[in-house]
N, C-alpha and C positions, 0 to 999 in steps of 0.2 A: 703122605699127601700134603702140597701145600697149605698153608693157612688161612689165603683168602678163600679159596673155594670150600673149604669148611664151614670160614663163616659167612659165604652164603646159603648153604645147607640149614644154618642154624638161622639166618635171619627170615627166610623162603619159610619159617614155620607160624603161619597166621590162618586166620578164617579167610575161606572164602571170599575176599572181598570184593573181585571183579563180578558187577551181577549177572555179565555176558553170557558166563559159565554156563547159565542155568538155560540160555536161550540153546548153547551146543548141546550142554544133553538131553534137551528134550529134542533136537534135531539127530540126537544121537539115536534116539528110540523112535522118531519117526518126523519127516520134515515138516516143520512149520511153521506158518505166518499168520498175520493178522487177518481181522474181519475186515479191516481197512484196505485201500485199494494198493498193492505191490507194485515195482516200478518193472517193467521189462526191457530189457530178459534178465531173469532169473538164474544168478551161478553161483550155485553152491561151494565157493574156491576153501572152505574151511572144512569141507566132508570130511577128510582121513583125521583131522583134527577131532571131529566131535566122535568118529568111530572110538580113538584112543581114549579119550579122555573117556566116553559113556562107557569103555569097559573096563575102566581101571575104577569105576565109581561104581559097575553093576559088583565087584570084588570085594571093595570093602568100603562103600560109601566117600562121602567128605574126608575123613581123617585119611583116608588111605591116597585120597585125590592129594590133599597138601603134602605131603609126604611125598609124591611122586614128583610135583613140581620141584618140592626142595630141591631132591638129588637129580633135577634134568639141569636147575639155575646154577649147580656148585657143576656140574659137568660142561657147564656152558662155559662158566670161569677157567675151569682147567684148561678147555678147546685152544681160549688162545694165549693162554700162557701164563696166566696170573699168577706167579709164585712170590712176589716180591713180598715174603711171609714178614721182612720187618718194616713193613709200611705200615706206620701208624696210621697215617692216610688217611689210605686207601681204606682200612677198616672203618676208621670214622665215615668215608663216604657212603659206604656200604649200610650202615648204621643208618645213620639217616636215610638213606634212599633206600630201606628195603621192604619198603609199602608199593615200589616198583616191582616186587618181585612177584607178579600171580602168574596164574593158569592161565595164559592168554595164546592165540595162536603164532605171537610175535614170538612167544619163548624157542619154538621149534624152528622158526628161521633163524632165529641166533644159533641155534645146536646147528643146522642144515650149513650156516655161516661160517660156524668155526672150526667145522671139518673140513672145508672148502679151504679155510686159513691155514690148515696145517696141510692140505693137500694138491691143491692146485699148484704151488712153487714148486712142487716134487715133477709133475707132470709137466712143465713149461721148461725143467730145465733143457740147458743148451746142447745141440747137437754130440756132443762129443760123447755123452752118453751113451745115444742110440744104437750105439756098433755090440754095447755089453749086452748080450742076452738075456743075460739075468735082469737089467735096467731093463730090457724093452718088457718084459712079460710082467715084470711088476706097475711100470707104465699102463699096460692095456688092461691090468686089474683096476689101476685107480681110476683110469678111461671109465670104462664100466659100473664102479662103485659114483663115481660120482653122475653120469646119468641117469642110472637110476636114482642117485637122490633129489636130482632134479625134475623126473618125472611125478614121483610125492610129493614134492614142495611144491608142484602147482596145484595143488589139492587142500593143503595144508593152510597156506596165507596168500594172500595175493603180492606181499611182500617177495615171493617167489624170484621179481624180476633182480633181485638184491644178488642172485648169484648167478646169471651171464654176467650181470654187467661188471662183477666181480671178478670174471672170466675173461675178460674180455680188458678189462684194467691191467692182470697179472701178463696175458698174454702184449700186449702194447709196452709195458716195462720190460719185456723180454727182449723184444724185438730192440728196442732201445739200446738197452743196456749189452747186449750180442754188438752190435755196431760200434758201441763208445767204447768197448771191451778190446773191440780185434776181431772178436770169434764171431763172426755172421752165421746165423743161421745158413740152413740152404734153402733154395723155394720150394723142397717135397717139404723139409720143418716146420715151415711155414703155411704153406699146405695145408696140411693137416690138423695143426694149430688152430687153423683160423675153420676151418669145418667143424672142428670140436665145439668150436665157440658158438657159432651159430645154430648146431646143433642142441643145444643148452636152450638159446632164443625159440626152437622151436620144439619144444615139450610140450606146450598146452595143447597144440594141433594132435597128440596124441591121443587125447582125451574125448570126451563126446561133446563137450562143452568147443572144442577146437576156439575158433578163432573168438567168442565171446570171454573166453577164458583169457585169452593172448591182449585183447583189449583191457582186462579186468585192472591193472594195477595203473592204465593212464586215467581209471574212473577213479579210482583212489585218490592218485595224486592231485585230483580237479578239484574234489571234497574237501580234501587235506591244505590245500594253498590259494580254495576259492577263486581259481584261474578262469570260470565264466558264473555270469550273474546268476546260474542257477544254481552253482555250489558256493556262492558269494555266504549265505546263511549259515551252511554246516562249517563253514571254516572259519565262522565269526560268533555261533552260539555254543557248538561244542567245545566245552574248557579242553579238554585233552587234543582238541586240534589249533587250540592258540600255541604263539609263541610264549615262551618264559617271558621274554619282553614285554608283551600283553598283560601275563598273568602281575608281573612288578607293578606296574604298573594303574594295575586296577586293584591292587593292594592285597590279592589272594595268593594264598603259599610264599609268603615272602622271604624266609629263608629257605626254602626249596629252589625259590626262582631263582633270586641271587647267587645259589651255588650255581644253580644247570648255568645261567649265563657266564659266573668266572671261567666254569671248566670247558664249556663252547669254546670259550674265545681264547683259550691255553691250548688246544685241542686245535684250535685252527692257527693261533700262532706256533707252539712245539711243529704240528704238520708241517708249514713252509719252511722254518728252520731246521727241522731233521732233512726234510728234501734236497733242500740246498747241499748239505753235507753227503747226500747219499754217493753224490756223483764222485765222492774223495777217494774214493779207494778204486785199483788198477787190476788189471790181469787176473789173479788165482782169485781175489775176493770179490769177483762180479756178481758169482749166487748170491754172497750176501749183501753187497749190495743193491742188486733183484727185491729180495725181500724186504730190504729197509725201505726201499723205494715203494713198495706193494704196502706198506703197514702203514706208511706215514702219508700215501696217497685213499687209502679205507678212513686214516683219523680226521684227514681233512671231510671226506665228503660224509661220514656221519655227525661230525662235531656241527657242520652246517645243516642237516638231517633234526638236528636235536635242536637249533637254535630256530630253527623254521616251528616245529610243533612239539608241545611237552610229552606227546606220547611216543616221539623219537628219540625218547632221552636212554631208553633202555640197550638202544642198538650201540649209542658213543660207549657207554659206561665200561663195558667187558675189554673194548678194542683199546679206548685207554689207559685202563688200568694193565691191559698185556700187552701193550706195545712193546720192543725189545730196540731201543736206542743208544749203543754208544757213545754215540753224537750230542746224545738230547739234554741238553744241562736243566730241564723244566721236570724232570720224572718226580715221581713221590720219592722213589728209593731216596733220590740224591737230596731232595729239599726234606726227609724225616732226619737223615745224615748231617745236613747242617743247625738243624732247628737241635740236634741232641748234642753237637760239638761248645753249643751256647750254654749247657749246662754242666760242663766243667769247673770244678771247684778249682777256684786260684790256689797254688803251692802256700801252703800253710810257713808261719815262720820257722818253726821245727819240722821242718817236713819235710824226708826223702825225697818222697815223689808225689805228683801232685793228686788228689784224692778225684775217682771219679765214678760217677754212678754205672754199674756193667751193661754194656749195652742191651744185653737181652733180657732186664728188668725193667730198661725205658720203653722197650717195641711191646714186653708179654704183661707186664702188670696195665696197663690202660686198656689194651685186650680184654681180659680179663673183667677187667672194671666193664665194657662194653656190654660182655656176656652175660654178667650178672645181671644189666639193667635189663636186657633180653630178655633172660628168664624168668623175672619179678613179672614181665608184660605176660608173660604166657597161662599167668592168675585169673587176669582179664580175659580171658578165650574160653568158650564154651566149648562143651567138651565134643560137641555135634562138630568142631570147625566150622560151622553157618553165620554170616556174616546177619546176625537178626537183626541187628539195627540198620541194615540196607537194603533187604528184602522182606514182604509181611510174610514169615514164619507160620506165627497167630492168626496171622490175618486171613490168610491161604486157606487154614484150616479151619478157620468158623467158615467160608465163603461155599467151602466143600460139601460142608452140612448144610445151609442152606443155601440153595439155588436159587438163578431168577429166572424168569422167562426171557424176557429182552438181551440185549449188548449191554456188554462192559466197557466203562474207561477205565485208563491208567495210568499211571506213571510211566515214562518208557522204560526203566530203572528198576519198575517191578515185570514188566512184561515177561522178561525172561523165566522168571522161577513162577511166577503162575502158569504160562505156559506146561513146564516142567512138572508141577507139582497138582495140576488141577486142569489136564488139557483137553477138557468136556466143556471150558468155558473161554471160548476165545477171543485175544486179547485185541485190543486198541493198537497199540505200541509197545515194543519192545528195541534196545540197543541197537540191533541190526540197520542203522538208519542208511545205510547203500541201497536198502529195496525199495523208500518213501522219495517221494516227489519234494523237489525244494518248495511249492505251494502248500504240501501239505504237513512239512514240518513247520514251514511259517504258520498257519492256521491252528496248528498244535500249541505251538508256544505261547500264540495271539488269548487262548483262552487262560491263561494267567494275568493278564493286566485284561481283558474282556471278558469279565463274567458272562454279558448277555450275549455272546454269542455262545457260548459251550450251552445257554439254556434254550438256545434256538436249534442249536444242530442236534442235542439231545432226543427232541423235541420229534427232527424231521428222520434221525436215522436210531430211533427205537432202545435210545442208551437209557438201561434203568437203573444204572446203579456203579459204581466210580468208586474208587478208591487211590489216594493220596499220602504222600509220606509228609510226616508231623517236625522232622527235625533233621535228616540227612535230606540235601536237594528241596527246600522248602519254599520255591517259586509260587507255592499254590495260593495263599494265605489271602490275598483278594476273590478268589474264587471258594475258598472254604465260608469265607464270612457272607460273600451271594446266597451259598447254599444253606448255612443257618439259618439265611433271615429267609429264605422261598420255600412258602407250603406244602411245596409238593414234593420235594428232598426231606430225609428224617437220616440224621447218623444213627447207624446200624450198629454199631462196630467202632470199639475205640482203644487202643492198648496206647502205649507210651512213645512209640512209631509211627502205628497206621493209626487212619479211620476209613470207612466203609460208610458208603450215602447209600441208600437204596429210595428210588423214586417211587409214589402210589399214588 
């Protein structure tokens, strides 16, 4: 087995860090929302997600949850081809970026993605095929397999739309590349081609959600790029839907950001220059130049995907590190190749031949060196795999013991694993912010720099008692100090994370 996909197996092994998690599986065990008012309509596009994951968690908890992500994010690698095992790289990039690696529903659109990557060029290829029996039946299998994957994946992520128009990309370079080639399609090829495609477009209609569902991913995209003044907020407070640009900027992750924007714009310039090149090759080499065309047209439009929002950085990563360019003089292969021909020792004055270090101790000993650093981190990890410093653990379970009569506030951050862990007590806010009103995520945020207002709505909608994180996401710190210094707030509840107010 290649090397990169190993070690994203090996870097894929962390706590739970995404707190989403905890919002799926308690939706996995039975749906739900806030006490707060839900936006309509209501589509569940994650269901078959939270099914998976709540039963790979009712088997054998957290530990067995990270463990499952590992080997879906190293299968993910494989999907499109990552073997380039002597990329020092690529290793390092993975290294650093493999705090991108959780249980999230994006992980399965990249699986859904990079079986679509190795399958849909199979399916598109050109007429000359179709006359082989054996080609047509293996055709109408992958036909088959991949609508059915398409009818899951609109269940799965709302990201779903990622593989028509992936569909629908491969099919358009077909058609192309059939003309530039000589071999035209014929118009049944074409045909039917273009029915598959559209048939892809319409999978959510199959569902009960139908056209709310088919709608679901241009509500995303509104959130995601704040395209009207009511998604102007989600796309301007939520960090994971800034640009890297944004986050440099405002001086957060800053060697994080700096890499995602080098490799954005490597990613979008390698894209137009592998493209250019695609159209070089004649006659027998159309498939592949088909595909180079297909690979280098995916790198552009996620590379621009990932430079638009930091939570798109996970869909570039896989695509460019497995892109397959002979064209492409930007690869890691080729830039680890020159950076190691630099350390060549000059012929000595007695010296046959010139001394030089074996290549496969410059790629595997820094490797190596990676894994170790790896391993020492895995000292750090509780053995629960429970991300405790990002959800109250502690805090959940004194709150469980004692109960209040009134509403609860929250952190949205914690919303998920209370829900999950204690769902007789419902919550404020949780992650899921596609169900909340742009007024009422602005009115949410408003009580961190406005004390008195959270002490007036408290007040009018029967909230007795709040709880707040001390040191991950710690916007609260003007409203913790309101609530010290007002009589009628007492901290309940204090560990080295949470605290806990309860109002009397």
């Amino acid at each position: 087995m290649p090397l990169l996909p190993i070690a994203v197996i090996f870097f894929s092994i962390f706590p739970l860090t995404d707190t989403d998690i905890w919002w799926h599986l308690a939706c996995a065990r039975e749906w739900v929302t806030t006490w707060t008012p839900v936006r309509m309509p209501v589509v569940n596009v994650h269901e078959y997600f939270q099914l998976v994951v709540g039963f790979v968690y009712s088997l054998g908890g957290a530990p067995l949850l990270v463990a499952f992500k590992a080997i879906l994010w190293g299968t993910v690698f494989a999907l499109f081809g990552c073997r380039a095992w002597q990329s020092l790289v690529a290793v390092v990039l993975l290294f650093i970026f493999r705090y991108h690696f959780e249980i999230r529903p994006v992980l399965f659109s990249l699986l859904f993605l990079g079986i679509y990557w190795n399958i849909l060029p199979r399916i598109f290829e050109d007429c000359r095929s179709d006359s082989r029996k054996g080609a047509a039946i293996s055709r109408c299998c992958f036909v088959a397999l991949i609508l059915a994957i398409q009818w899951l994946w609109c269940k799965f992520q709302g990201l779903y739309i990622l593989g028509p128009l992936f569909a629908l990309l491969v099919l358009l370079s077909t058609i192309w590349n059939s003309r530039k080639g000589g071999e035209k399609l014929s118009p049944k090829a074409v045909a039917w081609r273009v029915a598959f495609v559209l048939a892809l477009f319409a999978m959510p209609f199959l569902h009960r959600e139908g056209l709310n569902l088919f709608l679901y991913p241009f509500g995303l995209l509104d959130r995601l790029l704040g395209l009207t003044p009511s998604a102007a907020i989600f796309a301007s407070e939520i960090a994971e839907n800034r640009s890297p640009i944004t986050l440099l900027l405002a001086g957060e992750n800053v060697l994080e950001s700096v890499l995602m924007i080098a490799l954005c714009m490597m990613g979008i310039f390698a894209g137009l220059h592998s493209l250019r090149h695609s159209g070089a090759t004649e006659g027998s080499e159309s498939t592949s130049r088909n595909h180079l065309g297909i690979q280098c047209a995916a790198l552009l439009v996620t590379s621009v995907l990932a430079l638009v929002a930091e939570r798109n950085f996970v869909l570039l990563l896989p695509v460019l590190l497995g892109i397959k360019n002979d064209h492409d003089h930007f690869s890691f292969k080729h830039l680890g190749s020159k950076f190691y021909n630099l350390l060549e020792i000059p012929r000595l004055r007695n010296s046959v031949a010139p001394l030089r270090m074996p290549r496969s101790c410059f790629f595997l000993l820094p490797v190596f060196f990676l894994l170790g650093l790896w391993a020492r981190s895995l000292s750090a990890y509780d053995f629960s795999m429970v991300a405790y410093q990002r959800v109250p653990v502690d805090a959940a379970n004194w709150m469980q013991k004692h109960p209040h009569s009134g509403r609860l506030f929250n952190d949205d951050r914690a919303g998920g694993y209370l829900a999950f862990v204690n769902p007789d007590d419902s919550t404020y806010i949780d992650g899921r912010f596609i169900l909340k009103t742009a007024e009422f995520f602005e009115n949410y945020l408003a009580y961190a720099a406005y004390p008195e207002r959270f002490l007036s709505d408290a007040d009018s909608l029967n909230m007795d008692r709040a709880i707040f994180p001390l040191r991950y996401y710690a916007r609260w710190e003007t409203l913790l100090q309101s609530l010290e210094k007002d009589s009628r707030w007492h901290p309940v509840y204090r560990d080295e994370y949470f605290v806990v107010f309860d109002k009397h």
